[in-house]
C-alpha positions in Angstrom: 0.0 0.0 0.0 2.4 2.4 0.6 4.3 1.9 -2.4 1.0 2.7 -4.3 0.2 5.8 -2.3 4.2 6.9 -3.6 3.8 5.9 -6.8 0.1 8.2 -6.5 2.2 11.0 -5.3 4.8 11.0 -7.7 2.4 11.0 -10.4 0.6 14.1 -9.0 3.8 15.8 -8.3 4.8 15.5 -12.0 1.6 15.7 -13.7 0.7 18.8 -12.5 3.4 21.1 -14.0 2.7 18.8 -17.3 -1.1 19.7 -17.2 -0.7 23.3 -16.5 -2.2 24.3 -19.9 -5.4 23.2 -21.5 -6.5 22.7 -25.0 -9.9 24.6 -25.6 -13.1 22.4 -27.1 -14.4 22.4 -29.9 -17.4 24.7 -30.2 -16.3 26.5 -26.5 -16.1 30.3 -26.6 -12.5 30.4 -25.7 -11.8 28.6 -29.3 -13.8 31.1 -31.0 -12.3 33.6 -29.2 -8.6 32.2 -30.3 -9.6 31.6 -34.1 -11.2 34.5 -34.2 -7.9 36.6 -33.0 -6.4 35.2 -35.5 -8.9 35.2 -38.3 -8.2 39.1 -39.4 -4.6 38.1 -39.9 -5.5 35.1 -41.8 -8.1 36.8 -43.9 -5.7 39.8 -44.6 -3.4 37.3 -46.6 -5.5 35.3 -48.1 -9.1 36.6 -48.6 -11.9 35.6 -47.1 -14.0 32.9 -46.5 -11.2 30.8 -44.4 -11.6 28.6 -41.3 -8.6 27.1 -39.7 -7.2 23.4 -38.9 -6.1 23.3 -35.2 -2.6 21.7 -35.3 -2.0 22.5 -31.2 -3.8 24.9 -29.3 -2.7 25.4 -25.7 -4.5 27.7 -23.1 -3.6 28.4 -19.6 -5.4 31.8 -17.5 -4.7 34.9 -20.1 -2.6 32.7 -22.0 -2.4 30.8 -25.2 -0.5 29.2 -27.7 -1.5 28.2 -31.4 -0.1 26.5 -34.3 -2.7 26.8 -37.1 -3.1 25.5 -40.8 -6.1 28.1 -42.5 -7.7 26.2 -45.0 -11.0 27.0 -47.2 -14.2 26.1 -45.7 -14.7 23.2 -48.1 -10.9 22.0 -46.6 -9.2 22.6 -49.7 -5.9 23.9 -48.8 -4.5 27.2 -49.1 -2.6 27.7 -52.4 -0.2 29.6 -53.7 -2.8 31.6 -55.6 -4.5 32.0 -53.1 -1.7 34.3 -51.4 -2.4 38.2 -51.5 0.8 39.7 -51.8 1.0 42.6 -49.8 3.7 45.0 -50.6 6.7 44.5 -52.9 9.4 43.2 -50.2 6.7 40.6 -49.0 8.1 36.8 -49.3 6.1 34.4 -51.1 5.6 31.9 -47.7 4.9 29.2 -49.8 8.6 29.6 -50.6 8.8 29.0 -46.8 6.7 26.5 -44.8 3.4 27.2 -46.4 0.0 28.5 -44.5 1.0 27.4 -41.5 0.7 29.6 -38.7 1.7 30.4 -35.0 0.1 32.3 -32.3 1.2 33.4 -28.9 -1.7 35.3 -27.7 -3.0 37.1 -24.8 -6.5 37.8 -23.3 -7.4 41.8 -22.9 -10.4 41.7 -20.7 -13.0 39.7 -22.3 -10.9 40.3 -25.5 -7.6 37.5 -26.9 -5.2 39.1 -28.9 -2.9 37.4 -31.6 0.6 39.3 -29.8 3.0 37.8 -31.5 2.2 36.1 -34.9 3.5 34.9 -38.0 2.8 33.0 -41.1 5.5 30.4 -43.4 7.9 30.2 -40.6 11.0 27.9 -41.3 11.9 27.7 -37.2 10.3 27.8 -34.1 10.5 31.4 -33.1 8.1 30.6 -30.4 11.8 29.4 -28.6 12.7 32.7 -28.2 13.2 32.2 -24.2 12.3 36.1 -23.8 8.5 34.8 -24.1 9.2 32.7 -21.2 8.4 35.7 -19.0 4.6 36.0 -20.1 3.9 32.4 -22.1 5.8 30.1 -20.2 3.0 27.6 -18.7 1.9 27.7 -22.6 5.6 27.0 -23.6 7.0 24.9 -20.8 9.1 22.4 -23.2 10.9 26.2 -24.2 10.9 27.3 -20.8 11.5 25.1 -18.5 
């Protein structure tokens, strides 16, 4: 017995920093809220109507973590064509990594906010340990 109740206590003890963020629902408010952060951004690049594949999606308090694919409604994927260049420096991201997109967001009173955002990324800037300080129990394989 009392190995069990060690074993229950080691468990606890390291489960708990591993569960300190939560991925939102399907169909909860706090998704919405996190797609639809990011949704202007999305939209801006590549036209509307878009709705976005989840890839992760971590939430912990007024924080939150995304890595997003945005797709067309019918799940085609995003193409090159469908890219709205936007200035003449602006990269072609399909050069890059594609559609994909990270998030590190924060909520605003009843409001999230896409913070820190990009689109095509070839690395994980999300690594960048100075996030540590605000995104940490979103990020705890960065910052721990």
């Amino acid at each position: 017995m009392r190995r069990i109740t060690s074993l229950a206590f080691v468990l606890t003890c390291f489960a708990a920093p591993l569960a300190a963020w939560e991925t939102p629902a399907r169909g909860t408010e706090t998704r919405s809220a996190l797609m639809d952060a990011m949704r202007p951004h999305a939209e801006w690049l590549f036209n509307a109507p878009l709705v976005f594949r989840v890839n992760e999606l971590r939430q912990q308090g007024d924080v939150a973590f995304a890595m997003l694919e945005p797709i067309r409604p019918d799940g085609r994927p995003m193409a090159p064509s469908d890219l709205v260049i936007r200035g003449a420096d602006t990269d072609d991201i399909f050069d890059y990594d594609g559609a994909a997109m990270q998030a590190l967001y924060q909520r605003s009173g009843d409001t999230w906010v896409a913070v820190h955002w990009t689109v095509g990324a070839t690395d994980a800037w999300w690594y960048w340990t100075e996030y540590c300080a605000t995104w940490s129990s979103v990020l705890p394989e960065v910052c721990d």
